[in-house]
Structures are given as structure tokens and as C-alpha cells.
DRENPA-3360 file (N, C-alpha, C; in nm, 2 decimals, always signed):
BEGIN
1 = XXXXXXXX = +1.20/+1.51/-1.15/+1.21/+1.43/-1.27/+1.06/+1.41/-1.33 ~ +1.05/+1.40/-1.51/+0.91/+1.41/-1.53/+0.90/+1.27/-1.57 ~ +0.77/+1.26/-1.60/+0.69/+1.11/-1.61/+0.78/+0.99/-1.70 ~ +0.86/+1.10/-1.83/+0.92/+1.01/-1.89/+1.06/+0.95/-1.87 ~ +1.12/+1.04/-1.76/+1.25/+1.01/-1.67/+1.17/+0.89/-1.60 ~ +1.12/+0.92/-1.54/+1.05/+0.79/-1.43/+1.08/+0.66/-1.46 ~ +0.97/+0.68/-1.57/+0.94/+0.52/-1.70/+1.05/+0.50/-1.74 ~ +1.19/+0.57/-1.81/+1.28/+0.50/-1.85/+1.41/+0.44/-1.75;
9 = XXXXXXXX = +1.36/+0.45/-1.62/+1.46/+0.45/-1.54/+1.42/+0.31/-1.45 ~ +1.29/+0.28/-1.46/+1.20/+0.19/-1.39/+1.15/+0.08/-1.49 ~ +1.18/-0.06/-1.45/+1.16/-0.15/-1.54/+1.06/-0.14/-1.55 ~ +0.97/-0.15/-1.43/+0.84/-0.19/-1.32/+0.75/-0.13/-1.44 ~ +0.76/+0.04/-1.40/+0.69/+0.10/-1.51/+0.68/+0.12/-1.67 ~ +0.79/+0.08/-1.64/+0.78/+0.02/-1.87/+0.68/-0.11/-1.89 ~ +0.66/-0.17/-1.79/+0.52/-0.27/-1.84/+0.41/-0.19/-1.84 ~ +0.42/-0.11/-1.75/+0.27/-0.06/-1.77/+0.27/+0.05/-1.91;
17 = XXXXXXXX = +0.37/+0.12/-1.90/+0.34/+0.21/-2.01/+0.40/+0.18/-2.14 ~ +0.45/+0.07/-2.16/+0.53/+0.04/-2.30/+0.42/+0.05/-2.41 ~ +0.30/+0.03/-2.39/+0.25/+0.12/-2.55/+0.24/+0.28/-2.55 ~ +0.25/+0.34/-2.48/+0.24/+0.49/-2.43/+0.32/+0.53/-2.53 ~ +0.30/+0.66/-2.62/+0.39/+0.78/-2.68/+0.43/+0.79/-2.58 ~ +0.63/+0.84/-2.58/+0.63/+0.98/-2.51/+0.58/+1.10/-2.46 ~ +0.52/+1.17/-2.57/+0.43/+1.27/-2.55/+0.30/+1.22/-2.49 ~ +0.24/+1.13/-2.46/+0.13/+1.08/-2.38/+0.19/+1.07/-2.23;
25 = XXXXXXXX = +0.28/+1.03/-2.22/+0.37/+1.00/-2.11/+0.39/+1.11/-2.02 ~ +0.40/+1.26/-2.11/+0.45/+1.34/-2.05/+0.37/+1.45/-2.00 ~ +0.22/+1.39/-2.07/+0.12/+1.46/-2.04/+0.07/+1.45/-1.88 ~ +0.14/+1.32/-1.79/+0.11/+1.29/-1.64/+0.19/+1.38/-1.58 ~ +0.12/+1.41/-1.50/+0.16/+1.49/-1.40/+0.22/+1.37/-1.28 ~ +0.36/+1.46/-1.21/+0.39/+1.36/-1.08/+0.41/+1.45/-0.94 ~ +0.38/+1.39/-0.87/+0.35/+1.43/-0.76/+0.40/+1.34/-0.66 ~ +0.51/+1.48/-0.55/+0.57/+1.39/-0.41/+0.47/+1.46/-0.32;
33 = XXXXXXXX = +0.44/+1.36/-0.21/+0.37/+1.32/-0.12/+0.46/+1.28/-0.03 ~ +0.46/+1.39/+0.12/+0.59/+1.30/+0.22/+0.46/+1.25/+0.33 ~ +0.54/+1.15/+0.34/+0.50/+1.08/+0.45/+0.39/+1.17/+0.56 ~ +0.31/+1.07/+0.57/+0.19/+1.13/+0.71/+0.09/+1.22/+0.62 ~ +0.06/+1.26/+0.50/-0.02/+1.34/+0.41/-0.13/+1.26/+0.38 ~ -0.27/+1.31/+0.38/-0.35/+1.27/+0.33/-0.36/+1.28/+0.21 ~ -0.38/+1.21/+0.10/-0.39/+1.24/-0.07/-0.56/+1.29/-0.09 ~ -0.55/+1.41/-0.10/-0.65/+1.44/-0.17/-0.70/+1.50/-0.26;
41 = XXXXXXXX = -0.83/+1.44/-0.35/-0.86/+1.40/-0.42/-0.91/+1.57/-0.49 ~ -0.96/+1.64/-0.56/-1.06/+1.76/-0.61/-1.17/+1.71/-0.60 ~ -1.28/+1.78/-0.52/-1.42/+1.74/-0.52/-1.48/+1.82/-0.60 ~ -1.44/+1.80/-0.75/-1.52/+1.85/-0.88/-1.51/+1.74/-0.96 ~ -1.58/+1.74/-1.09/-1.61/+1.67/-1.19/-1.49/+1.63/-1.26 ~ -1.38/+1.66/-1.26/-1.21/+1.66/-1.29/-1.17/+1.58/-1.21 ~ -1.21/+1.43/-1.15/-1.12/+1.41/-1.04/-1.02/+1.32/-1.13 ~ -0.95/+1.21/-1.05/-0.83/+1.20/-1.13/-0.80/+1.06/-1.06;
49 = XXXXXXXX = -0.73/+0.98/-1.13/-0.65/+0.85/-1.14/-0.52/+0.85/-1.06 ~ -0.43/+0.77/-0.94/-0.33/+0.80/-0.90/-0.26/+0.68/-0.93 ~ -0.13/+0.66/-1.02/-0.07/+0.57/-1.01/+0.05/+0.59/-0.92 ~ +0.10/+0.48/-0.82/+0.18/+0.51/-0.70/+0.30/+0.44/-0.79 ~ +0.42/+0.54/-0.80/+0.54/+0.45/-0.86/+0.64/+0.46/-0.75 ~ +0.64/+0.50/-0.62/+0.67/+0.36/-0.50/+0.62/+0.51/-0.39 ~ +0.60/+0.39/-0.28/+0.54/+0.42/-0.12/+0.44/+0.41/-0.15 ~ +0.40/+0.41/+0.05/+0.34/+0.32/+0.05/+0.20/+0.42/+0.15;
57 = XXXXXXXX = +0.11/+0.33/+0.10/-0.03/+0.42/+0.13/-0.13/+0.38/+0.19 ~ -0.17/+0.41/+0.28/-0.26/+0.34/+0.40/-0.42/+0.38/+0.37 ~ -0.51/+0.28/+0.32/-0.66/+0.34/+0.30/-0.77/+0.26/+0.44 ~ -0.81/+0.45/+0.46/-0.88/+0.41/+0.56/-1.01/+0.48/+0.53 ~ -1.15/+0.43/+0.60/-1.28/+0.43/+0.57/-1.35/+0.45/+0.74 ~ -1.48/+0.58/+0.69/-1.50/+0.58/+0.80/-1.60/+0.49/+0.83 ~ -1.60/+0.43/+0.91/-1.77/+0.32/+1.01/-1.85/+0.39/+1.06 ~ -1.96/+0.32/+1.17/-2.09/+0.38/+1.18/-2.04/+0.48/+1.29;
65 = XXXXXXXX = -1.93/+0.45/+1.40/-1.94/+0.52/+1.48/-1.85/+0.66/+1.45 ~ -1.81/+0.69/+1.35/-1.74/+0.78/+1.29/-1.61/+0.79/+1.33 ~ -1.56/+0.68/+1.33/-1.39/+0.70/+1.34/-1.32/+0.61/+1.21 ~ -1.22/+0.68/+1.19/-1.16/+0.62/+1.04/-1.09/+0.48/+1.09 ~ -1.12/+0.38/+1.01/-1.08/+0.25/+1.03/-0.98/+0.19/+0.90 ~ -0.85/+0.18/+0.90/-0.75/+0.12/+0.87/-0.75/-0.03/+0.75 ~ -0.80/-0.04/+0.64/-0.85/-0.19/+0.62/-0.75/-0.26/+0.50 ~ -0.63/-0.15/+0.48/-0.56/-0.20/+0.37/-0.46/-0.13/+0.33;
73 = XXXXXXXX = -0.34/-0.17/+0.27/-0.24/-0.07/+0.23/-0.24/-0.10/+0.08 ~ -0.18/+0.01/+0.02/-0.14/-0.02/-0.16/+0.01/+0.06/-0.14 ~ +0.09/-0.01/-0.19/+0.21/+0.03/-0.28/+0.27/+0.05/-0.46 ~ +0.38/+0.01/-0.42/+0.40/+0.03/-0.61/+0.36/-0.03/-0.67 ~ +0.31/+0.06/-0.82/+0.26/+0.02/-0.90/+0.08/-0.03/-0.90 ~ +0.04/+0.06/-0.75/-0.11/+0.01/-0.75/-0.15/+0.15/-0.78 ~ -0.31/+0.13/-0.80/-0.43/+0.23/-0.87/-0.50/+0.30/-0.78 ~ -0.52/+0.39/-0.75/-0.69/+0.45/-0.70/-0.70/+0.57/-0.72;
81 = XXXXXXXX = -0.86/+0.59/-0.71/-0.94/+0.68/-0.74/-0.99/+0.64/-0.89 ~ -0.98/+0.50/-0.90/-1.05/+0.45/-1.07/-1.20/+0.42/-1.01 ~ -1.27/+0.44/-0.93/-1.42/+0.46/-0.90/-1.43/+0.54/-0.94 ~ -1.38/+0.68/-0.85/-1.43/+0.81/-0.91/-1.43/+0.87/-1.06 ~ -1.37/+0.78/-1.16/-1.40/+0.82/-1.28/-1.49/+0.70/-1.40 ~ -1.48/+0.60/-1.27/-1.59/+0.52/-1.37/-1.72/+0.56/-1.35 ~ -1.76/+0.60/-1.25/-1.88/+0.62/-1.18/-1.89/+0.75/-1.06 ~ -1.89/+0.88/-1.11/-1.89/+1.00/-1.02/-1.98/+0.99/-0.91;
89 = XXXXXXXX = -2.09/+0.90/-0.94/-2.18/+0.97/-0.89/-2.21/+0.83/-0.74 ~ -2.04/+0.77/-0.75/-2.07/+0.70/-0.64/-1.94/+0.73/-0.57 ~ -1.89/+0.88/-0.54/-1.76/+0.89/-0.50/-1.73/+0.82/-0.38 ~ -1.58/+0.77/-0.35/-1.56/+0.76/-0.23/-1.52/+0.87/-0.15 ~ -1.60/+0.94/-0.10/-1.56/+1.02/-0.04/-1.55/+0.99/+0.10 ~ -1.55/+0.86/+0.18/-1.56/+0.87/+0.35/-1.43/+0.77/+0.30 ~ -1.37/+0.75/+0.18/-1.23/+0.68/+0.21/-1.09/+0.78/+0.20 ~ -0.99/+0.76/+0.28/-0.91/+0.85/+0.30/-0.81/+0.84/+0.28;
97 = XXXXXXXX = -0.67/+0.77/+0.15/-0.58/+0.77/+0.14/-0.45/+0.84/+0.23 ~ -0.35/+0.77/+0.31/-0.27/+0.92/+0.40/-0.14/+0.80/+0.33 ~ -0.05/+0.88/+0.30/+0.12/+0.87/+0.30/+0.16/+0.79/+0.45 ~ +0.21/+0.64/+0.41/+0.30/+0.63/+0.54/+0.43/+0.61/+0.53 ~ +0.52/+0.65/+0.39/+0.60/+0.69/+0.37/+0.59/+0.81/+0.28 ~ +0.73/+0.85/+0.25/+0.73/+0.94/+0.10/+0.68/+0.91/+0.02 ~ +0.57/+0.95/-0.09/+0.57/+0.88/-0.19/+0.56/+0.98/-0.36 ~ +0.55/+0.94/-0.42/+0.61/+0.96/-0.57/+0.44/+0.89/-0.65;
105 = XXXXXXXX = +0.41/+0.98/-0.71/+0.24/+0.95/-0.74/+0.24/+0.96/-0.95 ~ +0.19/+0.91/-0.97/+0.15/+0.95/-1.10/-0.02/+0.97/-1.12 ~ -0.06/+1.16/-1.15/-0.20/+1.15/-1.14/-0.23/+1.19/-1.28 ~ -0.33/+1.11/-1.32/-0.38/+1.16/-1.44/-0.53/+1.18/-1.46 ~ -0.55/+1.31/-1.52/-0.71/+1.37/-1.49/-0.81/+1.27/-1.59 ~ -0.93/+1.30/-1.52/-1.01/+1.14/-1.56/-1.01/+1.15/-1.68 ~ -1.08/+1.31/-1.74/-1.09/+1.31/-1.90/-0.93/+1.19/-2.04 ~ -0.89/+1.30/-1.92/-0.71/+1.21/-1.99/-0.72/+1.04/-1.98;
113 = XXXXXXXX = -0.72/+1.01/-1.83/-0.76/+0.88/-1.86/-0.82/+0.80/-1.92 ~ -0.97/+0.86/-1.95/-1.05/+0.78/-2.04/-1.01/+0.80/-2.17 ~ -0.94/+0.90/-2.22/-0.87/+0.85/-2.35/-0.78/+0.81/-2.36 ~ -0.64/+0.75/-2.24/-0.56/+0.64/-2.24/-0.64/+0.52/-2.23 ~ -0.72/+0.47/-2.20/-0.79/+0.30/-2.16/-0.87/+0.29/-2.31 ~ -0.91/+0.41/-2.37/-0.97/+0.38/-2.53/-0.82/+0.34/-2.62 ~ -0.74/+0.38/-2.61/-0.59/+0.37/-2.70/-0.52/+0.28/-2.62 ~ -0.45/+0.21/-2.52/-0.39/+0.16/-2.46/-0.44/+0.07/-2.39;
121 = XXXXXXXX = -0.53/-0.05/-2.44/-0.59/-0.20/-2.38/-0.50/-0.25/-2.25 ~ -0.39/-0.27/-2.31/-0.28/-0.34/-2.24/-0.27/-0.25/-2.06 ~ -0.24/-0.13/-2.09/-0.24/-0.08/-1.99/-0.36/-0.08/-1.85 ~ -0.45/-0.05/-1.92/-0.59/-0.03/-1.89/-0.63/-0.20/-1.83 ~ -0.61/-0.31/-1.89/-0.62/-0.45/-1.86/-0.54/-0.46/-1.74 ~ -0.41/-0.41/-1.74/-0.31/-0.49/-1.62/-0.37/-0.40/-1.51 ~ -0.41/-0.26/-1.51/-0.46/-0.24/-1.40/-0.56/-0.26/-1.34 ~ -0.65/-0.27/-1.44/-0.78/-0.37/-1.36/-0.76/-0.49/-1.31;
129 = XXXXXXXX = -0.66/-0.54/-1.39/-0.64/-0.73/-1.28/-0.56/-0.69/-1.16 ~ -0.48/-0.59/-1.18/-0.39/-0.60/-1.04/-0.51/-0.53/-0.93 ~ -0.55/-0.46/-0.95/-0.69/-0.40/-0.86/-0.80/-0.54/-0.81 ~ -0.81/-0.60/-0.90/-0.91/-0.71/-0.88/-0.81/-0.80/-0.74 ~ -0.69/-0.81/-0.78/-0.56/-0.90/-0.71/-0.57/-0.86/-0.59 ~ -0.54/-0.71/-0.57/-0.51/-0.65/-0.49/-0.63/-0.65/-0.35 ~ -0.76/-0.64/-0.40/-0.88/-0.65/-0.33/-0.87/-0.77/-0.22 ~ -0.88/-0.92/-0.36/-0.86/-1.03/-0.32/-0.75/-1.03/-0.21;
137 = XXXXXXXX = -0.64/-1.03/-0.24/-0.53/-1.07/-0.08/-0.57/-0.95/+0.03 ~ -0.60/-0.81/-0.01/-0.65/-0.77/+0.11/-0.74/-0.84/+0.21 ~ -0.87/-0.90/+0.11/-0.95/-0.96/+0.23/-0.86/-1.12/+0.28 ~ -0.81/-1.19/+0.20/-0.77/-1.27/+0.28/-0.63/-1.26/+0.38 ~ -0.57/-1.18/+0.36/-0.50/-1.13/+0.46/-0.58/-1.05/+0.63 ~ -0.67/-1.00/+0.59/-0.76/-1.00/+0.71/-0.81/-1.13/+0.77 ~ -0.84/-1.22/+0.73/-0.90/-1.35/+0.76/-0.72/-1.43/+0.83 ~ -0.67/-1.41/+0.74/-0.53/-1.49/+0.83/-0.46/-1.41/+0.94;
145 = XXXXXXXX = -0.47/-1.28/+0.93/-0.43/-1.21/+1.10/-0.60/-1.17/+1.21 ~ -0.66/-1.29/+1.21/-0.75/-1.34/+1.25/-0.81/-1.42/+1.32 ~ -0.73/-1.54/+1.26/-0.73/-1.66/+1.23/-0.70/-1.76/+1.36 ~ -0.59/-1.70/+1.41/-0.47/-1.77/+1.53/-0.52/-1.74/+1.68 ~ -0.44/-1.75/+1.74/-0.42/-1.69/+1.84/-0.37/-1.52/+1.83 ~ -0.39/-1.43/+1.95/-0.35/-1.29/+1.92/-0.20/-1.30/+1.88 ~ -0.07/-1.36/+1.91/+0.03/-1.33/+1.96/+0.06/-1.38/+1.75 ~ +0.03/-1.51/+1.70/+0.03/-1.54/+1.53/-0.04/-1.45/+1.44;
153 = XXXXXXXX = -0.17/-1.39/+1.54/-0.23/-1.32/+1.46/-0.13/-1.21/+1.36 ~ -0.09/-1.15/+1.54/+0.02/-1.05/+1.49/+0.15/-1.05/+1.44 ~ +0.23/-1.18/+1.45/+0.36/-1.21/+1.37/+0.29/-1.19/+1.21 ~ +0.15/-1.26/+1.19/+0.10/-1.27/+1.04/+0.10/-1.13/+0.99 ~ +0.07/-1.02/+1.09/+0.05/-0.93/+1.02/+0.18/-0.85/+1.00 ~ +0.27/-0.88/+1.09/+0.44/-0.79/+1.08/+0.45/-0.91/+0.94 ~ +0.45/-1.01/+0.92/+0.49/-1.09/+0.79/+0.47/-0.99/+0.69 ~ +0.33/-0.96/+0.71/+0.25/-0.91/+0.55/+0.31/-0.76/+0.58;
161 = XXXXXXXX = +0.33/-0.66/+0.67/+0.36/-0.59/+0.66/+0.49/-0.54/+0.60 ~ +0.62/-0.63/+0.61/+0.72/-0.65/+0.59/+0.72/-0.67/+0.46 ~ +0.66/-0.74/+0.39/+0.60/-0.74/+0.22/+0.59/-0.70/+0.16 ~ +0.55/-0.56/+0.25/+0.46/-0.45/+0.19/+0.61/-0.37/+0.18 ~ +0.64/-0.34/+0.31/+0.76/-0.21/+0.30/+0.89/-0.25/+0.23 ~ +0.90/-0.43/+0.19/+0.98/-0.47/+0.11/+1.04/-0.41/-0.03 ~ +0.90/-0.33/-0.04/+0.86/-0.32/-0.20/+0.97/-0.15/-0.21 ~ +0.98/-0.10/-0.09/+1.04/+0.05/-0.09/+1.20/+0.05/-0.17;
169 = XXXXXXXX = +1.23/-0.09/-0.12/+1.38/-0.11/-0.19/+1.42/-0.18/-0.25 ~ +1.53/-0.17/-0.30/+1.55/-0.30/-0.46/+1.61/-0.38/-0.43 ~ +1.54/-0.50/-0.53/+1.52/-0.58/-0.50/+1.67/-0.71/-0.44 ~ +1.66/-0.80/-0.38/+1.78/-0.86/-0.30/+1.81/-0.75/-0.19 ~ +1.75/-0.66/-0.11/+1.80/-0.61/-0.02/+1.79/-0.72/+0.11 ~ +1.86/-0.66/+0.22/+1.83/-0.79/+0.31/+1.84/-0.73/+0.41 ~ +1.86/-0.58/+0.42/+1.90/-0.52/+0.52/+1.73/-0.45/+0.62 ~ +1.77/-0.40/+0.70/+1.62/-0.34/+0.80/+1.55/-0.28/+0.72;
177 = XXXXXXXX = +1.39/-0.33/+0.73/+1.32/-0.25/+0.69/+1.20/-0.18/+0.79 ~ +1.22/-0.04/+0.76/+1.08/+0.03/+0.88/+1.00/-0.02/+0.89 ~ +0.90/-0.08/+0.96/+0.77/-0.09/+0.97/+0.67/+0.01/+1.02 ~ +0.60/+0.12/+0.93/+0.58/+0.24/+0.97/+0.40/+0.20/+1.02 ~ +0.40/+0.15/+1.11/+0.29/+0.12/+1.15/+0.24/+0.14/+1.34 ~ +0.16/+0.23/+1.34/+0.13/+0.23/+1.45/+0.06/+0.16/+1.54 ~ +0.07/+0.09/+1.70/-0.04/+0.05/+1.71/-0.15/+0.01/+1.66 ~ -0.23/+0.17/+1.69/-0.38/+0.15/+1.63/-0.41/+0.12/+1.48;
185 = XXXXXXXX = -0.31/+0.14/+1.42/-0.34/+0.07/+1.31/-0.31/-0.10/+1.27 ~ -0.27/-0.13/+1.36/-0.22/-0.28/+1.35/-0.37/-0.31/+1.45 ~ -0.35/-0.26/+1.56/-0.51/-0.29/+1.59/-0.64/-0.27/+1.54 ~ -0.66/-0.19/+1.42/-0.76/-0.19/+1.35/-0.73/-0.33/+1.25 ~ -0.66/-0.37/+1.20/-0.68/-0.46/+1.11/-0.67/-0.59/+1.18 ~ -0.66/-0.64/+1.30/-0.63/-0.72/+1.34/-0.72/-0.75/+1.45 ~ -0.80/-0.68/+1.50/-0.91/-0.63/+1.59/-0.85/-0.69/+1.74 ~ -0.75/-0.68/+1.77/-0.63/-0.70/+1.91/-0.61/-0.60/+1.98;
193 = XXXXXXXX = -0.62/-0.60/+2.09/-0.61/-0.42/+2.21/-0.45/-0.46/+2.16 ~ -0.45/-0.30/+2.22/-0.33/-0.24/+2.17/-0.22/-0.27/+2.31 ~ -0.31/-0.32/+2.42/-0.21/-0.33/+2.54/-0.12/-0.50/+2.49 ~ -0.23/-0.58/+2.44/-0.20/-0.74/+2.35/-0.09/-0.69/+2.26 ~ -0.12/-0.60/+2.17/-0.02/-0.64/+2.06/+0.14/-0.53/+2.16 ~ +0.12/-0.48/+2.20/+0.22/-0.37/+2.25/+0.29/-0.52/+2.36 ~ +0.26/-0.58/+2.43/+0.32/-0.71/+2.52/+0.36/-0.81/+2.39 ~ +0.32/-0.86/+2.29/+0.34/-0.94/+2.17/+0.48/-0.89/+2.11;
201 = XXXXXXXX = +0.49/-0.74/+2.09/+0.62/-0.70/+2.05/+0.69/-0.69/+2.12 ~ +0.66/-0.65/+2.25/+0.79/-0.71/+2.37/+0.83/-0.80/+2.38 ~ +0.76/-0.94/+2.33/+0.83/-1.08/+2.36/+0.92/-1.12/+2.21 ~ +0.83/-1.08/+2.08/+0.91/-1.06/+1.98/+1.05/-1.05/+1.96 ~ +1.08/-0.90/+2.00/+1.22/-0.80/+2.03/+1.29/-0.89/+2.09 ~ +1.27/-0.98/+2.24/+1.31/-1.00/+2.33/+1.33/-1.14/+2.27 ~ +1.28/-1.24/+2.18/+1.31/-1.36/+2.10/+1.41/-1.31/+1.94 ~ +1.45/-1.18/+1.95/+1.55/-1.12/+1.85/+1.44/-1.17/+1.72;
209 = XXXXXXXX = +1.30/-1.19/+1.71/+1.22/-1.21/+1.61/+1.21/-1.06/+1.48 ~ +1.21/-0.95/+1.56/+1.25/-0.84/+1.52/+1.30/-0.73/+1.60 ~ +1.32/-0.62/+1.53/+1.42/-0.53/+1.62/+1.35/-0.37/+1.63 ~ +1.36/-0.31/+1.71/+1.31/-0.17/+1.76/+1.45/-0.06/+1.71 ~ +1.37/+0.03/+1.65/+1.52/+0.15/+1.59/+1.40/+0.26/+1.59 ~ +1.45/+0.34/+1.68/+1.41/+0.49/+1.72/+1.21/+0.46/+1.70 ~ +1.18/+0.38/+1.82/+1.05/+0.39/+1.85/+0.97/+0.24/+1.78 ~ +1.01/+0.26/+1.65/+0.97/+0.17/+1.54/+1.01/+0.02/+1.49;
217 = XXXXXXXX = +0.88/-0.09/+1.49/+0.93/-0.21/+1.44/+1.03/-0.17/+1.28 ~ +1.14/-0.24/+1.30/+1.20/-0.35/+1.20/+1.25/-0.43/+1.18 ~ +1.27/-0.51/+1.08/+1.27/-0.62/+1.05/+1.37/-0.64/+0.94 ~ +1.49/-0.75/+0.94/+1.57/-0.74/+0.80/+1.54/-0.89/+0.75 ~ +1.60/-0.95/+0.64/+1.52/-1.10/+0.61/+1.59/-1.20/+0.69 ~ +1.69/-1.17/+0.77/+1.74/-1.29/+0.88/+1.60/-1.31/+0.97 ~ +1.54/-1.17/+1.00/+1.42/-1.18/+1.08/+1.30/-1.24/+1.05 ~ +1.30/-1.16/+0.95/+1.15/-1.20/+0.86/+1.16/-1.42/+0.82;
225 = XXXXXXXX = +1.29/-1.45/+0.81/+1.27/-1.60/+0.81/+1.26/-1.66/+0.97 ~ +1.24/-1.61/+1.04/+1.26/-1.59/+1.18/+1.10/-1.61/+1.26 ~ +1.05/-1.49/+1.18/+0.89/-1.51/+1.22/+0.79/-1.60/+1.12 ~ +0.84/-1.63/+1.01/+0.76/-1.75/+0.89/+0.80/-1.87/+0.96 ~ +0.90/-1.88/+1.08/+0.91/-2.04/+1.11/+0.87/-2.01/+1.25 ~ +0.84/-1.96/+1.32/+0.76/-1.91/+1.43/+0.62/-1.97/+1.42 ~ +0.55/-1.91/+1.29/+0.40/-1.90/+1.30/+0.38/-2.05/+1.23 ~ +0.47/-2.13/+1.15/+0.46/-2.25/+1.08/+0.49/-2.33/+1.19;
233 = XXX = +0.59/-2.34/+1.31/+0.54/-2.41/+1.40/+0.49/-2.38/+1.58 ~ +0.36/-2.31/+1.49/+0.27/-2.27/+1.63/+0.14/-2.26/+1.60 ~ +0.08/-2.28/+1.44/-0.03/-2.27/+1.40/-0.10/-2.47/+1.38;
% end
């Protein structure tokens, strides 16, 4: 399906592009991404804008000791690679976007962009506030799976992650959702050995807090109200 199927099928994305021509619309390229793919970027002067119209995407950044570190997810309806066209000459290049599900991309090349944000305010506005938004709860969600003890740390972070992969289905669903999260990636953002949080999910499972399906946490919203009254009386 092309950009303008997308948009008229998706409420979500009719806010963002309701001043858009058609023919502007159709100028986006889309792009599937399966799960476990790095997204990357062209390292030429052409790089390009990704808007995610759903899945979900894990950005990681390398540290001093050279291993990639985990510090945030974006889903639908979020932005990146808007550094690389405000400012080339400060690329992210040690940050790594990878697929942790399917995902469905809208990329538009920078030139093109910069003449949507000159014609299209509205558009151009909501994505910079949701980017500013988006920043903001990432760091404070680092601070609250931090915060507790290891065992709340980690229910906070199955909360937020559950939030996240919420977003994959429509909306009132109530049924299981994957949590495509490994270990070390729950231990990178949470800075908890992996032997801690791997005993944490054993006692979880074992309090029916959440449930294990072929390897992987899930969670449906009988559960997810399960662990918000967990951590509200234990904190």
C-alpha cells in the first residue's frame, strides 16, 4: 500500500498529514522493516526523515567501552533521523535504530522534507513537540525503573514496556501482548544483572503477574492492572 492508502485508512496519521496534497503524500516513500533489522540510514548528504506508522524500535548508542547500550524505544507516529537533516555535520552516527517488531516506516529525503516544514507548519510543529515529549518521558522513565528496589524497578519497566507494545494493536484490545524484550536489554535500561531480573520474572509468572508464551514475557490488561497494584503497594 502507498503513503496515501496508509493516511486514509489511519486516523492517527490524518493529523499529521491533513494539510498534505495528495500528490505530496505520495511523494513518501514506505518502507517494511521486519523485526530484528537495523534501520539504516545513507551515509551521504541525502539522508532522510523516518516517520514510524506502527512498530516498534529500539535506539541504542555506543558508550566508552564500545558496546551498544539500549536507552529508549519509539513507536507510532514517532520521528528520527531529524538531526541528520537539521544539522549534517553532527550526524548520529554511533546511534543504532534495530526493529523489535515488523515495522511499516514513512521515509522522506531531507531535501523533500525541508520543503514540507516550509509549507506544512502544523505538521512540522506536532513533530517537534512530540520529539521534545518523547525525550522528556524517556529520561523520566529511566529515573523511575531506578528508583525502587530491583524486583519494582522491574515490574516499572514491564509497565512501561507494555505501553509501548500496546500501541501495536487497536485500540480496547485486552488480549496478550509480546513483550519483545530481551534480558540485556531490560538490563541495560534498568542497570539490574540479568541473573536479578531473570529470578524477578520467575516470581512474577509464578504470582500470575504476567505470563511466558514461547520463551517471551506477556502480558494482557487483567495483568498489566495486576502489576500497577503491585508496585502502588510496595513503593
Amino acid at each position: 500500500m502507498n503513503a496515501n492508502g496508509l493516511v486514509n485508512q489511519n486516523p492517527d496519521l490524518q493529523k499529521y498529514f491533513s494539510e498534505f496534497s495528495p500528490s505530496d503524500i505520495d511523494k513518501i516513500e514506505v518502507l517494511h522493516i521486519p523485526a530484528g533489522t537495523a534501520i539504516e540510514d545513507e551515509k551521504s548528504e541525502e539522508s532522510s526523515v523516518y516517520f514510524i506508522v506502527r512498530g516498534i524500535c529500539s535506539v541504542y548508542r555506543k558508550i566508552e567501552n564500545g558496546d551498544d547500550f539500549n536507552y529508549y524505544k519509539i513507536s507510532n507516529n514517532d520521528v528520527f533521523g531529524l538531526t541528520n537533516v537539521i544539522n549534517p555535520y553532527n550526524r548520529l552516527a554511533d546511534a543504532k535504530f534495530v526493529a523489535m517488531t515488523d515495522i511499516t516506516l514513512f521515509r522522506i529525503r531531507k531535501t523533500r522534507f525541508k520543503r514540507f516544514t516550509d509549507v506544512y507548519t502544523k505538521f512540522y510543529h506536532m513533530v517537534t513537540v512530540d520529539i521534545i515529549t518523547r525525550l522528556h518521558d524517556s529520561l523520566a522513565m529511566h529515573v523511575e525503573c531506578k528508583k525502587y528496589n530491583s524486583t519494582i524497578n522491574i515490574v516499572s519497566y514491564l509497565i512501561y514496556s507494555y505501553r509501548t507494545y500496546l500501541k501495536m494493536f487497536d485500540k480496547g484490545y485486552e488480549g496478550y501482548v509480546p513483550i519483545s524484550e530481551t534480558r540485556a536489554i531490560i538490563s541495560d535500561f534498568t542497570g539490574i544483572s540479568i541473573r536479578s531480573i531473570n529470578n524477578t520474572i520467575d516470581l512474577l509468572k509464578n504470582l500470575e503477574y504476567i505470563s511466558i508464551i514461547k520463551g517471551k514475557v506477556n502480558i494482557n490488561a487483567e495483568e498489566y492492572q495486576k502489576l500497577l497494584s503491585y508496585k502502588a503497594d510496595n513503593i
